[in-house]
C-alpha positions in Angstrom: -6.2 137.6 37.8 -9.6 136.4 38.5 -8.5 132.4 38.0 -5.6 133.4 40.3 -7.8 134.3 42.9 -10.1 131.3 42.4 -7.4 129.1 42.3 -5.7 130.3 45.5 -9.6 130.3 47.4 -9.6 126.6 46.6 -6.2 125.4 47.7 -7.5 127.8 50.6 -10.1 125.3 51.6 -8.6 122.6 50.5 -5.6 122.7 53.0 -9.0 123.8 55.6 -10.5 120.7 54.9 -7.2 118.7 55.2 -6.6 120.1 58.7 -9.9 118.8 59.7 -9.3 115.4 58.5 -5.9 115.0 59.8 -7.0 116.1 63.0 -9.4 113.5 63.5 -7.2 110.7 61.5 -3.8 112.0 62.5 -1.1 110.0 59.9 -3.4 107.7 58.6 -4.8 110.3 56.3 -1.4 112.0 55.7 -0.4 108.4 54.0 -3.0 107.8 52.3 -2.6 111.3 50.9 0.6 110.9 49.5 -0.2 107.2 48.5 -2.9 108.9 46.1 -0.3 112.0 44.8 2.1 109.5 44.3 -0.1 107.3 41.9 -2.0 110.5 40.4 2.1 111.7 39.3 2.9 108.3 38.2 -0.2 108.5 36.0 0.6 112.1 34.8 3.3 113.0 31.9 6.7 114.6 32.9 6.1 114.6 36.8 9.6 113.9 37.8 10.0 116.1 40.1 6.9 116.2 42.2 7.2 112.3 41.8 10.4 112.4 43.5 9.0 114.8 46.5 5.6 112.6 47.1 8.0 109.9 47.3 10.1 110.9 49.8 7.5 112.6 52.0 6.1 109.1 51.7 8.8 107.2 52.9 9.4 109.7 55.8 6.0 109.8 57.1 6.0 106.1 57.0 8.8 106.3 59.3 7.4 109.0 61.5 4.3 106.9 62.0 6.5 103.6 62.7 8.2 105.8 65.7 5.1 107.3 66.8 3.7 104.1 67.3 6.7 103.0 68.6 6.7 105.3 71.3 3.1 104.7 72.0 3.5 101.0 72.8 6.5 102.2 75.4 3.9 104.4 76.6 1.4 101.5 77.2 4.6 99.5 79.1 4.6 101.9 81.6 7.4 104.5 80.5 6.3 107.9 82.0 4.3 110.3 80.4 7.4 112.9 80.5 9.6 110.5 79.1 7.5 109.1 76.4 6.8 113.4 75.5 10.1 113.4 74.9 10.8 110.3 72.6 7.7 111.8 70.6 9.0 115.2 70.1 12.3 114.1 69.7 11.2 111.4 66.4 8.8 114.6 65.3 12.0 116.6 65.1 14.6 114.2 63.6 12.3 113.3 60.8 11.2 116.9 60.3 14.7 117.6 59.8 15.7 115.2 58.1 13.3 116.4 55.6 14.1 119.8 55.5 18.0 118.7 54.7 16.8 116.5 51.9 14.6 119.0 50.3 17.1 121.5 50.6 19.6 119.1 48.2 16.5 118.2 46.3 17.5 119.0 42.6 20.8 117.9 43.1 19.9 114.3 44.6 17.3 114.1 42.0 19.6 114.8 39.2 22.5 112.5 40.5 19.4 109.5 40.7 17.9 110.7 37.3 21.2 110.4 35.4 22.0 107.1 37.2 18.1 105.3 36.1 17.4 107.7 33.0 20.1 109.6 31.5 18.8 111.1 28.7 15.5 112.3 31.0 18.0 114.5 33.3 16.2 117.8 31.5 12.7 116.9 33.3 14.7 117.7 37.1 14.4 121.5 38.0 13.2 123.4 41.3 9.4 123.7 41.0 7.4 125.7 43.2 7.1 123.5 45.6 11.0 123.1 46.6 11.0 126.2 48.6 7.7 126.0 50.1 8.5 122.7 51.4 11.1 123.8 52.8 9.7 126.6 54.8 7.1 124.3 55.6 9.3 122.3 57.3 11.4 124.6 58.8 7.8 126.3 60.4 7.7 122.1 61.5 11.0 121.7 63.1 10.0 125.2 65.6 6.8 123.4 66.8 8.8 120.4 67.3 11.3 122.1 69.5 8.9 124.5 71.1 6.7 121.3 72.1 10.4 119.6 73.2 11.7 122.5 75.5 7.9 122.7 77.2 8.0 119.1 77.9 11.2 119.6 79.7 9.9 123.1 81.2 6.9 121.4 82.5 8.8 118.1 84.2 12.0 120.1 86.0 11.6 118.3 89.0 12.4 114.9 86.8 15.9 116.5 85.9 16.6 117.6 89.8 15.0 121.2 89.9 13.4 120.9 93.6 9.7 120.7 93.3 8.5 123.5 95.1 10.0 125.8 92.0 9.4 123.3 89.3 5.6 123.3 90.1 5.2 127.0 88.8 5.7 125.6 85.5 3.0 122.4 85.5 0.1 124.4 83.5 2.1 125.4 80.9 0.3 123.8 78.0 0.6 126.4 75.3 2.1 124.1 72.8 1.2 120.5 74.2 -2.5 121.6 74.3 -2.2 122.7 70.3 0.3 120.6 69.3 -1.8 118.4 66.9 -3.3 121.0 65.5 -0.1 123.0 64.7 0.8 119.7 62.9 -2.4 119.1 61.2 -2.2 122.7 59.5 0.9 122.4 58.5 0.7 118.9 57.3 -2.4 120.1 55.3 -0.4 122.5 53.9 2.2 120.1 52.9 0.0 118.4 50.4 -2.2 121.6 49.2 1.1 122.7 48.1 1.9 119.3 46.2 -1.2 119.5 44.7 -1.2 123.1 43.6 2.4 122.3 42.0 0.8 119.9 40.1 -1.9 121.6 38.5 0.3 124.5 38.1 2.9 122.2 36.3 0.5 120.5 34.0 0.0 124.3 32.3 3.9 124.3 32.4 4.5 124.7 28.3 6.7 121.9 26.9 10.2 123.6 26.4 11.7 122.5 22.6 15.0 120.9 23.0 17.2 123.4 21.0 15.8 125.9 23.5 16.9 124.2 26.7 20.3 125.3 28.1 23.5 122.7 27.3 24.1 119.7 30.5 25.8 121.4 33.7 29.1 119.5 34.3 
């Protein structure tokens, strides 16, 4: 119980000290991150699974980031500010999502590639802790996204015909836009305390004998 309570303090400040970083870094730090779980599994015996989930998070954040910045050089064109809000939101949301629908099929799509590369390894794929953590990670992800997405649009009415004289009621809400990075930060720290815990926690995961694992679904 004691280790348990240890263990949970450090992943504690752990994801604190992630939050700091990426709020200073933003994605730079989140990729460099995964880069480092990703090489760490690779190095590590029977890590299929968390292999599989650094990878993809990998691959979406590098994608994220090539939107981001993206939208950022549309910003420095001259597209206005509202407009650019909303092509930032809107690439936060459809990768978050995106996400959250692959990790949702996670085992499955892992299997179906395991079988396809490695047959005989398709034993190793199973739901760690992670899966559903991730997923209500992400899920907690896609309601900042939309939150920050309907206060853009809340906060620029008279750009989509409201007359200005009631639109302007609505110009200091900030709420979310304010804390919107920082929202992201915390849960982005908490993405990779989680990956990491599941690690550690799956390295004291005690080798199963073959006779004792159950016979190949169909």
């Amino acid at each position: 119980m004691r280790t348990s309570w240890i263990f949970l303090l450090i992943c504690a400040a752990i994801a604190a000290s992630l939050s700091v970083i990426y709020i200073h870094f933003n994605h730079y730090a989140d990729t460099v991150m995964l880069a480092c779980i990703i090489i760490f599994c690779f190095m590590a015996k029977n890590h299929e699974n968390i292999k599989h989930i650094a990878a993809l998070l990998l691959i979406m954040t590098s994608i994220e980031y090539g939107l981001v910045s993206y939208v950022v050089s549309l910003n420095s064109m001259g597209l206005p500010p509202f407009q650019g809000n909303l092509l930032m939101f809107g690439s936060h949301f459809l990768v978050d999502l995106t996400i959250l629908m692959i990790m949702k099929y996670r085992v499955r799509l892992s299997l179906r590639y395991v079988r396809r590369t490695a047959p005989d390894n398709w034993r190793s794929i199973y739901m760690t802790h992670a899966d559903p953590i991730l997923y209500g990670i992400y899920f907690a992800f896609i309601l900042v996204d939309l939150a920050a997405f309907g206060e853009n649009i809340i906060r620029n009415l008279e750009h989509f015909g409201v007359d200005e004289s009631f639109a302007k009621q609505f110009w200091s809400w900030g709420l979310i836009y304010y804390n919107y990075e920082i929202l992201k930060s915390i849960l982005l720290s908490c993405v990779v305390t989680t990956i990491l815990a599941t690690i550690f926690v799956e390295r004291q995961r005690p080798d199963t004998p073959d006779e004792e694992l159950e016979s190949e679904p169909k």
